[in-house]
C-alpha positions as CSV (number, residue, x, y, z in Angstrom):
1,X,8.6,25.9,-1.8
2,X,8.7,23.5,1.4
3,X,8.4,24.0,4.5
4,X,12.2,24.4,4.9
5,X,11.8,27.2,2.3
6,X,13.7,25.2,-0.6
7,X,12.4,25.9,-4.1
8,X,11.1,22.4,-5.6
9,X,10.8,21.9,-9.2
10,X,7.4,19.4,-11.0
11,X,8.8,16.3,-9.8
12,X,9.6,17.1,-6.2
13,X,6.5,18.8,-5.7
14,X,4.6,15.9,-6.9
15,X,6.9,13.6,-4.8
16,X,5.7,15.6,-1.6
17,X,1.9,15.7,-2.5
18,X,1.9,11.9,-3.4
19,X,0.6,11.1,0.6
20,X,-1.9,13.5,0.4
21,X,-3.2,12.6,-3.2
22,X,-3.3,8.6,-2.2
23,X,-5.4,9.5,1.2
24,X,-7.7,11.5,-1.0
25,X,-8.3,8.8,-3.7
26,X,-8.6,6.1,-0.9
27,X,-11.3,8.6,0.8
28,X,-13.1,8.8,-2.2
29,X,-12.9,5.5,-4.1
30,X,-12.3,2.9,-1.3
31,X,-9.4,1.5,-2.5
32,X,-6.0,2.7,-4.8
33,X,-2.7,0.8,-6.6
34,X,0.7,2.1,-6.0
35,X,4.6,1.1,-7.3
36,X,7.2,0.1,-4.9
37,X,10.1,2.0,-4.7
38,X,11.7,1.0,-2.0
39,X,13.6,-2.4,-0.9
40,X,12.5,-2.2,3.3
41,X,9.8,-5.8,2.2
42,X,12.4,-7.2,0.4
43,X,12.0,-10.3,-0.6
44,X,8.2,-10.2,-0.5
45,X,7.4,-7.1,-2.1
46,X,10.4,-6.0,-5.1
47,X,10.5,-2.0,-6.4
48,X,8.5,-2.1,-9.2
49,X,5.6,-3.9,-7.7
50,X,2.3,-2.0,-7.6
51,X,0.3,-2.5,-4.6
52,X,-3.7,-3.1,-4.4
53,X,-4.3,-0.7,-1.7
54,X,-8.1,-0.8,0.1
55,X,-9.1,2.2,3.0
56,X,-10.6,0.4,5.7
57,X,-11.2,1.1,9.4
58,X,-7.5,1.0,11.5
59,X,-9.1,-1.4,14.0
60,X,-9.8,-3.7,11.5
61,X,-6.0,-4.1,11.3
62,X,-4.3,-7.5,12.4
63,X,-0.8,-8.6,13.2
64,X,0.9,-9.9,10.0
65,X,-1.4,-7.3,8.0
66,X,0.5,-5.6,5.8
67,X,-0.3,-1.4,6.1
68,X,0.5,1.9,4.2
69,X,0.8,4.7,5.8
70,X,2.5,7.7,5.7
71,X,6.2,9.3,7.5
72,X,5.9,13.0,6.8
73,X,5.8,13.5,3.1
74,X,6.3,10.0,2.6
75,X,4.4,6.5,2.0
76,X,5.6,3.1,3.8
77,X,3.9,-0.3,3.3
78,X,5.3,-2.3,6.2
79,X,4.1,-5.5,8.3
80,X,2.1,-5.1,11.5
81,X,4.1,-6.4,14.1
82,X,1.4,-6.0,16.9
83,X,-2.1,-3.6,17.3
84,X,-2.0,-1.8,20.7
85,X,-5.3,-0.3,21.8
86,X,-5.4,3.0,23.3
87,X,-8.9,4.4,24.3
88,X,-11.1,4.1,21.7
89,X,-8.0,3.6,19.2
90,X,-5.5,1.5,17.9
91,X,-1.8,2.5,17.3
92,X,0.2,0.2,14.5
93,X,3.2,-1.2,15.8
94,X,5.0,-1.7,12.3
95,X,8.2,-2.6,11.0
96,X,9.8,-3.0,7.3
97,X,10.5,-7.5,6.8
98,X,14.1,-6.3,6.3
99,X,14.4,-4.2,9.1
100,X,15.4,-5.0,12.9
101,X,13.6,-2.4,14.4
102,X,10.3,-1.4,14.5
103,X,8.6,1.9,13.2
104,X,7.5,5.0,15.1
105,X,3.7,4.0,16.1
106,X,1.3,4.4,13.6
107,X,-1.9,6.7,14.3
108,X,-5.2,6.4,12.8
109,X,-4.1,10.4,11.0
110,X,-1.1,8.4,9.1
111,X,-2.8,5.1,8.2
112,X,-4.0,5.0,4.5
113,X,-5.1,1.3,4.4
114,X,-4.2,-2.0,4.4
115,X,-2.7,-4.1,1.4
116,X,-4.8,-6.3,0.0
117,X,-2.8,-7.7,-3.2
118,X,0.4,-7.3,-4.8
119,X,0.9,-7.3,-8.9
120,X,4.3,-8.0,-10.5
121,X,4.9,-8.4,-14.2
122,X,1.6,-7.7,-15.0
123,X,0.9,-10.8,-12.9
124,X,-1.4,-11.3,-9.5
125,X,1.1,-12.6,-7.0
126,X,0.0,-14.9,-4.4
127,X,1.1,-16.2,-1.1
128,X,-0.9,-18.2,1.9
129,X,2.4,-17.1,4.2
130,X,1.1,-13.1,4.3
131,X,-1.8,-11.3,5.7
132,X,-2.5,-9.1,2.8
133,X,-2.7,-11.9,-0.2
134,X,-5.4,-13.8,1.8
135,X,-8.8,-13.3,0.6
136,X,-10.9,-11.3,3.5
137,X,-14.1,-11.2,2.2
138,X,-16.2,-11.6,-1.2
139,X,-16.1,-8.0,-2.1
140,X,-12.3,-8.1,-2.0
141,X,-12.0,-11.7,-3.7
142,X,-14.1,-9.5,-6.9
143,X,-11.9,-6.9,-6.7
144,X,-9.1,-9.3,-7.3
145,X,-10.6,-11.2,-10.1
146,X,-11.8,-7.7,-11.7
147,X,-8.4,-6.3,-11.7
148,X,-6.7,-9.9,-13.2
149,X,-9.2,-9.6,-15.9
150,X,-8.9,-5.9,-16.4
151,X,-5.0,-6.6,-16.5
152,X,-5.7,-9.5,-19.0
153,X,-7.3,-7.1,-21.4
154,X,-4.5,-4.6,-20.8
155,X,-1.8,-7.3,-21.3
156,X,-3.8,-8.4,-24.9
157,X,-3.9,-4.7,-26.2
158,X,0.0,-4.6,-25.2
159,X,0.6,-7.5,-27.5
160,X,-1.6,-6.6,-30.2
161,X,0.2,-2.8,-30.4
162,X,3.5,-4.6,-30.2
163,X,2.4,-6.8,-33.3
């Protein structure tokens, strides 16, 4: 059951613990991929697109970044439109590139992490007009070339099952 007291079958209870399964693997292993579902990036980021997700620190975050972060049970990635800094914190002023209107703030408790790469057709996709395809430091320019080598190998054993 939900919290509205609805009985949910497999899917829709994996559909609701999907936030809280992508925080805990981005606790644990620093960093996560994810498909696109939705159109709200449109045409930067197409449903079907798996995201390269890393956990970092929420005051890291920069305008034009592009975050994920969660809306009760569900994940967004949308642009940072501007960082406000409360106290100690930073809130994430977000909002989808197809929308006209900007996000509830988002709090360090729903910020999962920023994203660092984008894969389409079993392809790295690259772009020097967004935050999150721009190489921010070594460690993540490895990451990169370990995943488009691990997706090489994946993309040769595809090919060699197919015949």
């Amino acid at each position: 059951m939900n919290e509205t007291g609805a009985v949910l079958g497999p899917s829709a209870r994996l559909e609701e613990a999907a936030p809280h399964l992508l925080a805990e693997l981005l606790r644990r292993c620093g960093e996560a991929r994810i498909r696109v579902a939705g159109t709200s990036m449109l045409p930067l980021i197409r449903p079907g697109d798996v995201l390269l997700v890393r956990s970092l620190d929420i005051l890291l975050v920069e305008p034009d970044d592009v975050v994920l972060f969660t809306e009760g049970a569900r994940l967004f990635a949308h642009r940072v439109v501007r960082v406000e800094r409360r106290g100690s914190g930073s809130v994430l002023i977000t909002r989808g590139d197809m929308h006209d209107h900007d996000d509830p703030p988002v709090t360090e408790s729903r910020f999962l992490g920023r994203i660092e790469g984008q894969v389409r057709d079993a392809r790295i996709i690259a772009s020097s007009r967004t935050a999150f395809h721009r190489q921010r430091a070594s460690a993540s320019g490895n990451w990169i070339t370990g995943l488009r080598r691990a997706m090489h190998r994946s993309a040769q054993a595809v090919r060699s099952i197919r015949g």
